[in-house]
C-alpha positions as CSV (number, residue, x, y, z in Angstrom):
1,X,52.1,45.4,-67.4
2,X,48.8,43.4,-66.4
3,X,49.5,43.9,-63.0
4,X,49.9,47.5,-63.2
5,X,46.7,49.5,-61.8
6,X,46.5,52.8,-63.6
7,X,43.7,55.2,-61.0
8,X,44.7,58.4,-62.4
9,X,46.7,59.6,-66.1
10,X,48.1,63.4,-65.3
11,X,49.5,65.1,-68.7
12,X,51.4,68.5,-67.7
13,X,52.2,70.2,-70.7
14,X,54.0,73.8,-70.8
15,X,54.5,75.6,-74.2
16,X,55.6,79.0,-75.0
17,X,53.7,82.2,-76.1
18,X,54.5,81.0,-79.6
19,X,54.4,77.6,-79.6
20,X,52.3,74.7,-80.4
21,X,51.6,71.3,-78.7
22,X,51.1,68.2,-80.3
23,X,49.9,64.8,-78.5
24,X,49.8,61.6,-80.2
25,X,48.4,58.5,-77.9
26,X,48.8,55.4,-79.9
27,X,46.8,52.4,-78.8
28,X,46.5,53.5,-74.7
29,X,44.1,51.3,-73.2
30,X,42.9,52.1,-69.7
31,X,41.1,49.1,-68.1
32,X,39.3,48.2,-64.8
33,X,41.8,47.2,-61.9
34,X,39.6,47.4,-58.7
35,X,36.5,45.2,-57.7
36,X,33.0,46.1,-56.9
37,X,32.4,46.9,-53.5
38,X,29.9,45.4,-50.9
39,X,28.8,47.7,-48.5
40,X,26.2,46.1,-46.2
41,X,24.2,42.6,-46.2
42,X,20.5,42.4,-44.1
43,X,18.2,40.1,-43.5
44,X,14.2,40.5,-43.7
45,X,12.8,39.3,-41.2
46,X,15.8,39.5,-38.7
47,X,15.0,36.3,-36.9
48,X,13.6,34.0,-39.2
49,X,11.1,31.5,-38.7
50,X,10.4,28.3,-40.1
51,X,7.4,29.8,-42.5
52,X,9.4,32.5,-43.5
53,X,10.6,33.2,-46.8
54,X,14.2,35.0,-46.2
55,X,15.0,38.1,-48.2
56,X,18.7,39.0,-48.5
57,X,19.6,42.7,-48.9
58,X,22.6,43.9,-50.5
59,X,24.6,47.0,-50.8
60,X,26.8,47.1,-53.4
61,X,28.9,49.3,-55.9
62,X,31.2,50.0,-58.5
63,X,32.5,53.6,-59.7
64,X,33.9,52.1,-63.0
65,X,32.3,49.2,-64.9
66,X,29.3,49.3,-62.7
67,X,27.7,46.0,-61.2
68,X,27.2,43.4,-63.4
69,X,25.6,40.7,-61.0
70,X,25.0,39.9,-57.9
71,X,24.7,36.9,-56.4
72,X,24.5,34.7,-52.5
73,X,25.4,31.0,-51.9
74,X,23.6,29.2,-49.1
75,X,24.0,26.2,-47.3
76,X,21.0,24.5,-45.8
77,X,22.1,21.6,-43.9
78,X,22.5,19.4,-46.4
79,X,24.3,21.2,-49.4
80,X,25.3,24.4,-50.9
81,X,23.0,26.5,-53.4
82,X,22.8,29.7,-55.4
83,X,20.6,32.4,-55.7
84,X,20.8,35.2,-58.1
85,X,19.3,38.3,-57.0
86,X,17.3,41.3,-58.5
87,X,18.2,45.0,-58.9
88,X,16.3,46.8,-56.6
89,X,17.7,50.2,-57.5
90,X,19.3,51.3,-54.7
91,X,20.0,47.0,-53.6
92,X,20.0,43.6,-54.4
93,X,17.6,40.8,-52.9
94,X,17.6,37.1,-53.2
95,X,15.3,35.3,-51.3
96,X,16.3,31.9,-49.3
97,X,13.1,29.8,-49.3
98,X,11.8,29.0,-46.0
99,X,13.4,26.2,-44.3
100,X,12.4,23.8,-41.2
101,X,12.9,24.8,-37.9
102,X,16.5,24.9,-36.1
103,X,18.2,24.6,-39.3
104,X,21.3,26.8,-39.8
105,X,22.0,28.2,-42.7
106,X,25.3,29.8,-43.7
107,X,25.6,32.5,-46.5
108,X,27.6,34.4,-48.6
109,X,27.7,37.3,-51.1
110,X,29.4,38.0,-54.2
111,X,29.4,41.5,-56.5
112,X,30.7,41.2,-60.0
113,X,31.3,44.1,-62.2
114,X,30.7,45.1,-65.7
115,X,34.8,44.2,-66.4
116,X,34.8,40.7,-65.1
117,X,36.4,41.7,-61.5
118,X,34.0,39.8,-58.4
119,X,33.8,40.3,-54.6
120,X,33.0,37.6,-52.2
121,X,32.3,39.4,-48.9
122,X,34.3,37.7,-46.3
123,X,31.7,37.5,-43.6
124,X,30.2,34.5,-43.0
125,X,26.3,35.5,-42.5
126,X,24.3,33.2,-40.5
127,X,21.1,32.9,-38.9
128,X,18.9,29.7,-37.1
129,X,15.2,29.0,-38.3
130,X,13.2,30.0,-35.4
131,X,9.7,28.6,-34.6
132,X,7.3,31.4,-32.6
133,X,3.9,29.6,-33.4
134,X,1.8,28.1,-30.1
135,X,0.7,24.4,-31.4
136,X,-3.0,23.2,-31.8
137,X,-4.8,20.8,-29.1
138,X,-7.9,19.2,-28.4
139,X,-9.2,17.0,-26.0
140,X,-11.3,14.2,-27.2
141,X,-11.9,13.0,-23.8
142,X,-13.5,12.9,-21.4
143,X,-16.5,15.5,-22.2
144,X,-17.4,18.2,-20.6
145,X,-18.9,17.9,-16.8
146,X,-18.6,13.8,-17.3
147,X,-19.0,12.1,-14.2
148,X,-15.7,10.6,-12.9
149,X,-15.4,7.8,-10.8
150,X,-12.1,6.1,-9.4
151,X,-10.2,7.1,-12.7
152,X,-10.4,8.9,-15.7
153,X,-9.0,8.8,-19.2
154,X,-7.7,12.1,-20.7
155,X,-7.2,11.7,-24.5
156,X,-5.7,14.6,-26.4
157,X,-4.7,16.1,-30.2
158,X,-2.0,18.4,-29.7
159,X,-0.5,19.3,-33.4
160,X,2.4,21.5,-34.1
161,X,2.0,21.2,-38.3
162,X,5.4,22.5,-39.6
163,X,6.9,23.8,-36.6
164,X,9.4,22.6,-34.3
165,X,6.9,19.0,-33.2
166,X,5.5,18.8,-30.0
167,X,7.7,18.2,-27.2
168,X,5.4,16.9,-24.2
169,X,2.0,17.7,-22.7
170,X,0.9,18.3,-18.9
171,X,-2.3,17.2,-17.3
172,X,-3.1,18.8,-14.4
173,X,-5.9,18.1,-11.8
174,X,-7.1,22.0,-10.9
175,X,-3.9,23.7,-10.7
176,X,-2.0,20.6,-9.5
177,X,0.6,19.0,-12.1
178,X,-0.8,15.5,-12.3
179,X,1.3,13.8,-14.9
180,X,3.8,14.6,-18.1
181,X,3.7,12.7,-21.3
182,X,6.4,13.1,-24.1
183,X,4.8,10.6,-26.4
184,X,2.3,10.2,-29.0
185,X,-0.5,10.0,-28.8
186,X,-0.4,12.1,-24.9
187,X,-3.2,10.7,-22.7
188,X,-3.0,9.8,-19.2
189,X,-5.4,7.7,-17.1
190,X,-5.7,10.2,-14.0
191,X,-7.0,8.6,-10.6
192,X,-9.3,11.2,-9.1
193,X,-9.9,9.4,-6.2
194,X,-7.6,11.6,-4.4
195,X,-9.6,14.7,-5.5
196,X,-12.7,15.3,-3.7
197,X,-16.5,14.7,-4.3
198,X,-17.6,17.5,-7.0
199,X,-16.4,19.6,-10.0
200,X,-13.2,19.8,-11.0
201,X,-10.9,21.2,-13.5
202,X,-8.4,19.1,-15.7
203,X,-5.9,21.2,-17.6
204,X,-4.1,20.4,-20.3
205,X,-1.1,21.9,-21.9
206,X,1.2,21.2,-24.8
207,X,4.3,22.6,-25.4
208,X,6.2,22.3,-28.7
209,X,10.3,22.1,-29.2
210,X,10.7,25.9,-29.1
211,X,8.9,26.2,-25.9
212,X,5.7,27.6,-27.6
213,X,3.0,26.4,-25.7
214,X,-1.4,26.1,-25.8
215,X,-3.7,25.5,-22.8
216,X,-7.4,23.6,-22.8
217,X,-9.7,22.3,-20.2
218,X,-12.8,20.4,-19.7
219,X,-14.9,20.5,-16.5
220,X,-15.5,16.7,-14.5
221,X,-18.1,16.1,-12.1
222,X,-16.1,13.0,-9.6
223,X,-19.0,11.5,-8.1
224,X,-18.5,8.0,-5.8
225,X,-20.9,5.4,-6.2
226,X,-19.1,2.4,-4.9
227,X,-19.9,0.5,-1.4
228,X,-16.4,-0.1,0.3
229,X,-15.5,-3.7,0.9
230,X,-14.8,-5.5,3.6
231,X,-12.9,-9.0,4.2
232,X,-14.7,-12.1,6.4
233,X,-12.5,-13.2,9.0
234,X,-13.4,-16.8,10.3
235,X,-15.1,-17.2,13.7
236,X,-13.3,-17.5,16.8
237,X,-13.0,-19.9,19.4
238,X,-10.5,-19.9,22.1
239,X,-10.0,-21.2,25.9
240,X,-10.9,-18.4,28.4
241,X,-8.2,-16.8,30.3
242,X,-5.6,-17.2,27.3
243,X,-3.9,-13.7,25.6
244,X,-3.3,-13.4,21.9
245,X,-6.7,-13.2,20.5
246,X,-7.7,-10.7,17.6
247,X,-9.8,-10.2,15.1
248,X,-8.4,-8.2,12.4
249,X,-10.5,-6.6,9.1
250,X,-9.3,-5.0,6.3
251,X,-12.0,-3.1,4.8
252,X,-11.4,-1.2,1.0
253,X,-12.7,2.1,-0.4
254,X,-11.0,4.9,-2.4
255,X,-13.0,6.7,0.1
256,X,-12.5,6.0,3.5
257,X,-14.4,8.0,6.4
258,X,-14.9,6.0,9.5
259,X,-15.5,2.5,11.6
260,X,-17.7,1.2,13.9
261,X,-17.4,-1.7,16.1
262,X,-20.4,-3.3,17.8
263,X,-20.1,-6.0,20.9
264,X,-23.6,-7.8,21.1
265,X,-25.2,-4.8,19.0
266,X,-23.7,-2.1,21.3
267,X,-21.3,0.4,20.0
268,X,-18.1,-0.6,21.6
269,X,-15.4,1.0,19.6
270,X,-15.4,3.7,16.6
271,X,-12.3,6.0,15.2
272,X,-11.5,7.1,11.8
273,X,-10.7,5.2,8.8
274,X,-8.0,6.9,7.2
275,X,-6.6,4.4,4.9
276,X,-7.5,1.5,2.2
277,X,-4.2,-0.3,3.5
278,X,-5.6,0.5,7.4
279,X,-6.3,-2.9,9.3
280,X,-9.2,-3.0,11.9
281,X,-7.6,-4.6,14.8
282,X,-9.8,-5.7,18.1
283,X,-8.4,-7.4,20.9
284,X,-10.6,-10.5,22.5
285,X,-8.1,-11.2,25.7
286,X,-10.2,-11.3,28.8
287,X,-13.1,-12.2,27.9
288,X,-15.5,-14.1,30.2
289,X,-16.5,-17.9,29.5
290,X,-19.7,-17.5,26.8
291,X,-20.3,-16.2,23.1
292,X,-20.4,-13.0,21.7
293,X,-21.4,-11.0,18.3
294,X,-18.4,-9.0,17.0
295,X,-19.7,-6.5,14.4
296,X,-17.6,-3.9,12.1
297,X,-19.0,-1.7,10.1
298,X,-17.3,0.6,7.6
299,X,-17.8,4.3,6.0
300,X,-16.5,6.0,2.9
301,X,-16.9,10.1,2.9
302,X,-20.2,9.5,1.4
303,X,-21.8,7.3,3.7
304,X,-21.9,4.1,1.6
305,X,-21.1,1.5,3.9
306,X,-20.5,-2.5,4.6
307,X,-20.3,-4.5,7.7
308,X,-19.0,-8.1,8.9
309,X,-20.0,-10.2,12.0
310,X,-17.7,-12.5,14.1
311,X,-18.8,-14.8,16.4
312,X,-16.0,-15.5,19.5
313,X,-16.7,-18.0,21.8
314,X,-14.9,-18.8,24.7
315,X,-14.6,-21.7,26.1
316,X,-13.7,-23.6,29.8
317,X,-10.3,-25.0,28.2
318,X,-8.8,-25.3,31.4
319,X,-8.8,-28.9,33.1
320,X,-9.3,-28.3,37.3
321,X,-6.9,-28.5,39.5
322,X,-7.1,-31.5,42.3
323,X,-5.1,-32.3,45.1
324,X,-4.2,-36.1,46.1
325,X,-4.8,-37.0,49.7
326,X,-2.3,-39.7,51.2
327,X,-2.9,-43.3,51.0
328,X,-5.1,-44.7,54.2
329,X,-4.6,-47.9,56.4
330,X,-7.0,-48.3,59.4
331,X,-8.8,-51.7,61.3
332,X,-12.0,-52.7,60.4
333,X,-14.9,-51.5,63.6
334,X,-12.4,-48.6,63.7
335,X,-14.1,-45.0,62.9
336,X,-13.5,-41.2,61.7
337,X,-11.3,-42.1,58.6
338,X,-11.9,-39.4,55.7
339,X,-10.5,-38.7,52.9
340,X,-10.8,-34.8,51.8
341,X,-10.1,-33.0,48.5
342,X,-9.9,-29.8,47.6
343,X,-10.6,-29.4,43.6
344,X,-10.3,-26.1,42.0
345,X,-12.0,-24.7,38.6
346,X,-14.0,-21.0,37.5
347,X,-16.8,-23.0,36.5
348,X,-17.2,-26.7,38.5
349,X,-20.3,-28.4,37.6
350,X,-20.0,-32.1,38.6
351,X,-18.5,-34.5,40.6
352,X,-18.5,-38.6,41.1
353,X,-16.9,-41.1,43.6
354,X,-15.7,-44.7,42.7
355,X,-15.0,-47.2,44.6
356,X,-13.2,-50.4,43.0
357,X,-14.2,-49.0,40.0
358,X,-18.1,-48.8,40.8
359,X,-19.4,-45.6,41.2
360,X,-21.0,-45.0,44.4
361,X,-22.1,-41.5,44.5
362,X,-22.3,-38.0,42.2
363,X,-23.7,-34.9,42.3
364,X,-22.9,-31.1,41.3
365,X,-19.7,-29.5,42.0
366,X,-21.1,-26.0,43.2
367,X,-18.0,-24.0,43.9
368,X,-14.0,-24.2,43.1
369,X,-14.4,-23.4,47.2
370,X,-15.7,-26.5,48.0
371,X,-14.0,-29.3,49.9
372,X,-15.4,-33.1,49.2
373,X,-14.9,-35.8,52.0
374,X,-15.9,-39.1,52.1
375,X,-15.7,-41.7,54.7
376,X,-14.0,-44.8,55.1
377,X,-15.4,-46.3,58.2
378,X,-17.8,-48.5,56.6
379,X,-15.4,-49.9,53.7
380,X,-15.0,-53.9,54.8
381,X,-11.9,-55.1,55.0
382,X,-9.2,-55.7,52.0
383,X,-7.7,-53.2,49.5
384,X,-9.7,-50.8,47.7
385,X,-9.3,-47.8,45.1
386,X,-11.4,-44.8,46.1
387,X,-11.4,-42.0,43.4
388,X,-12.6,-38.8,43.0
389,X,-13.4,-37.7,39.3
390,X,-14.4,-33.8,39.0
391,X,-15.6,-32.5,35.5
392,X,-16.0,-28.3,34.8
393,X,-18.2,-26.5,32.4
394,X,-16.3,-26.7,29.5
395,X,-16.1,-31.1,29.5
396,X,-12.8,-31.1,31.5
397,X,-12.0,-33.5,34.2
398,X,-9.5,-34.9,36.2
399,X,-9.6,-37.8,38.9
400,X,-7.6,-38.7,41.5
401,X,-7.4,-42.3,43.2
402,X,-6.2,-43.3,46.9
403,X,-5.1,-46.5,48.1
404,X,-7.3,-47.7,50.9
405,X,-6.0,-50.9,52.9
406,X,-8.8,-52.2,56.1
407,X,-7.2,-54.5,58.1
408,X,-9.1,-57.6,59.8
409,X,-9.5,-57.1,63.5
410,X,-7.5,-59.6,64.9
411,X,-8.5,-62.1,67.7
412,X,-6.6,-63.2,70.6
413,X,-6.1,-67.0,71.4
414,X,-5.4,-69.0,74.9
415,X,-3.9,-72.5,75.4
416,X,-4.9,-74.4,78.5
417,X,-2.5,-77.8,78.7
418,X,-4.7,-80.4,80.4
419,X,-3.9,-83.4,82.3
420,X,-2.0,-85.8,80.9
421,X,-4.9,-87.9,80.0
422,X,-6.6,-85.3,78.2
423,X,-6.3,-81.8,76.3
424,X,-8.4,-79.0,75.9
425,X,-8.3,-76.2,73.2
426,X,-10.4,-73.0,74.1
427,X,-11.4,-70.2,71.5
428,X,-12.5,-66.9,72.6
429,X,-14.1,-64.0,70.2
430,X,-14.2,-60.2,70.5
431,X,-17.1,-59.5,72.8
432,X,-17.5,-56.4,71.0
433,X,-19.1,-57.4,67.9
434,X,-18.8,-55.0,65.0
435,X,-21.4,-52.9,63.7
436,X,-24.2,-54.8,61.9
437,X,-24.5,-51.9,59.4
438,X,-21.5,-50.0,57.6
439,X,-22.5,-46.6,56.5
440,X,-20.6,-44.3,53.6
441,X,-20.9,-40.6,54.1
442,X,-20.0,-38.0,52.4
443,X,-19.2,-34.3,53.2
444,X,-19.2,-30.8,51.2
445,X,-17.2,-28.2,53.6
446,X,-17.9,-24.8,53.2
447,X,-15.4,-21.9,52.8
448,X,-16.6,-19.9,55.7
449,X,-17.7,-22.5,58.2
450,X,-17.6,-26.1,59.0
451,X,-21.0,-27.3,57.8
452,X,-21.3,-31.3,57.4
453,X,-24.1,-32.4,55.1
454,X,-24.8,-36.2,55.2
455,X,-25.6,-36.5,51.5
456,X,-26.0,-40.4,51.4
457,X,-25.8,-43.7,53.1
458,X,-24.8,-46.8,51.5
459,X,-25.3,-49.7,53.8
460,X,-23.3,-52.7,53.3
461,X,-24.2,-56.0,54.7
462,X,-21.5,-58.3,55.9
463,X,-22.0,-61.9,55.9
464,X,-21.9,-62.9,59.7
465,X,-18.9,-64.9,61.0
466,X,-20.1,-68.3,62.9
């Protein structure tokens, strides 16, 4: 039977003393039924990498026929292929040609022996190209002990030729991670002007896929060479006693250190400068009436510096403040009729009186204590305007006007009926006749005591009556 597996033929023959045995075999044939056996599969090295050239080991035997071949099929990633292998003696080696990193490749064996039967082991061998080689770098810039100033660009060549590529790069500023690049070509403009003045250290590391990794370095002198800037506010002008008044800078450096403030060249106000986004702020409420010289001036950690002037003025904005005396009706001849104001300003200068529109006197306003009179008695008679006009420091004024009515003096009159043949009419004048000359005088009062100064005296001349 073809099926039938023959491992041993036992012939037990017994004869007697006297007897003969004869055996006739006529066309036995004794063939191969069992298959070569595989004892053990390795792989040189153990964990290949991606330069290595694989060698597959193989144990196998056959008792009968003997091996005939050997032989492994691998698959690469992208198909399958066979290998034969060579008789080693005591094994069989193929060799699976190196392959790129991360691929995995699958394997199997197969005996064959000298009468046609074949083994495929059943395992299904495996192993992942590995990658255990640091990549290459350089950096092309900057050079060694370069001077850096604000920024600096860091230019590198990492290479990982044949392995698993480069996966990113680190630059770091002394031992500080500064930035992480995963693409070509991995440079980084680095602002130093965080580190301080002097040498420093910028690292640089690449790593590949497989976590392999290679450090470099270069030495950088960061040096600062740049004045800070400042902004110009506009001059200032603004009415004394008013609130809301600043001047405000905003200076600039990558190296800010310190300000100073001068009022009229005398160090008024200084603190640290600890920002380039930091605004200078100074506040100008209460300052007196006048001009003054506003100065900052503006250090980086190196002593460069800037400054800016301001010029503030302030000003008499403020119009005075004037009371209005009551209108005034009095008979002509009559006397001690005044009119009195009391103005009010921080910085009076001048005054002027008008009557009817003509002025009639002026001189300075001395104090916001003052109190102006001026008399009436010698104003003829009719209606008249009298005003006072009062004018500060700054070009302010304000008037104020009062109505002013004299009245004529009026003159009594007696009837005499005379006889019936005749009539006679009698008319009598004042036998007081009024003064010849009317005098205008005017009066500064004090704030402490009651001190009349005549200042002038305008005569008027009335036409006589007949």
């Amino acid at each position: 039977s073809a099926n039938l597996v023959i491992d041993q033929l036992v012939l037990r023959m017994s004869v007697g003393t006297n007897g003969g045995l004869t055996i006739l075999f006529d066309e036995m044939h004794f063939v191969d039924g069992v298959p070569p056996v595989i004892d053990s599969v390795s792989t040189l090295p153990t964990v290949p990498m991606y330069y290595d050239y694989v060698q597959v080991n193989i144990y196998a035997h056959d008792d009968r026929t003997g091996i005939a071949e050997v032989y492994v099929d691998y698959y690469n990633g992208t198909g399958w292929n066979r290998l034969s292998t060579t008789d080693m003696v005591t094994f069989y080696a193929a060799v699976i040609p190196s392959l790129p990193y991360n691929t995995s490749v699958i394997y199997l064996v197969t005996a064959v022996d000298n009468g046609g039967l074949s083994f495929t082991d059943s395992r299904w061998f495996s192993y992942t190209v590995g990658d255990d080689v640091a990549p290459t770098l350089t950096i092309n810039e900057p050079s060694d002990m370069a001077d850096a100033e604000d920024s600096v660009v860091i230019v590198t060549s990492p290479d990982d030729d044949g392995g698993s590529g480069i996966d990113y790069v680190e630059f770091r500023a002394d031992t500080t991670l500064y930035s992480t690049d995963h693409t070509f070509p991995y440079s980084v403009i680095m602002d130093v002007d965080s580190l301080s003045l002097g040498t420093h250290m910028i690292n640089v590391t690449a790593y590949d896929i497989a976590g392999n990794a290679i450090s470099d370095d270069v030495t950088i002198n960061v040096v600062d060479t740049t004045t800070p800037t400042i902004d110009s506010p506009g001059d200032i002008s603004y009415s004394e006693s008013t609130s809301g008044h600043w001047i405000a800078w905003t200076p600039d450096d990558a190296r800010p250190d310190s300000y100073e403030v001068f009022l009229d060249g005398v160090s008024t106000y200084s603190n640290t400068w600890n920002s380039t986004s930091e605004t200078i702020d100074i506040l100008l409420d209460g300052l007196s009436l006048g001009e003054y010289n506003y100065t900052c001036v503006v250090y980086d950690d190196l002593g460069l510096w800037i400054a800016d002037t301001v010029l503030v003025t302030v000003i008499d904005g403020t119009v005075p403040t004037l009371d209005s005396p009551p209108d005034v009706e009095f008979t002509e001849g009559t006397s001690g009729h005044l009119l009195t104001w009391h103005p009010d300003d921080l910085h009076p200068v001048s005054y002027s009186i008008e009557v009817d529109e003509v002025e009639l006197l002026s001189g300075q306003w001395n104090s916001s204590s003052e109190i102006i009179t001026f008399s009436l008695d010698a104003l003829t008679v009719g209606s008249h305007n009298v005003t006072l006009i009062v004018t500060d420091i700054g070009g302010n004024s304000i008037s104020d006007g009062v109505s002013v009515t004299v009245l004529a003096v009026v003159v009594p009159t007696t009837t005499t009926t005379p006889p019936t043949t005749t009539t006679t009419t009698i008319t009598t004048t004042p036998t007081t006749p009024p003064p010849s000359p009317d005098i205008i005088t005017i009066a500064i009062i004090g704030g402490v005591g009651l001190i009349i100064v005549v200042v002038i005296a305008i005569v008027f001349m009335k036409k006589s009556s007949k």
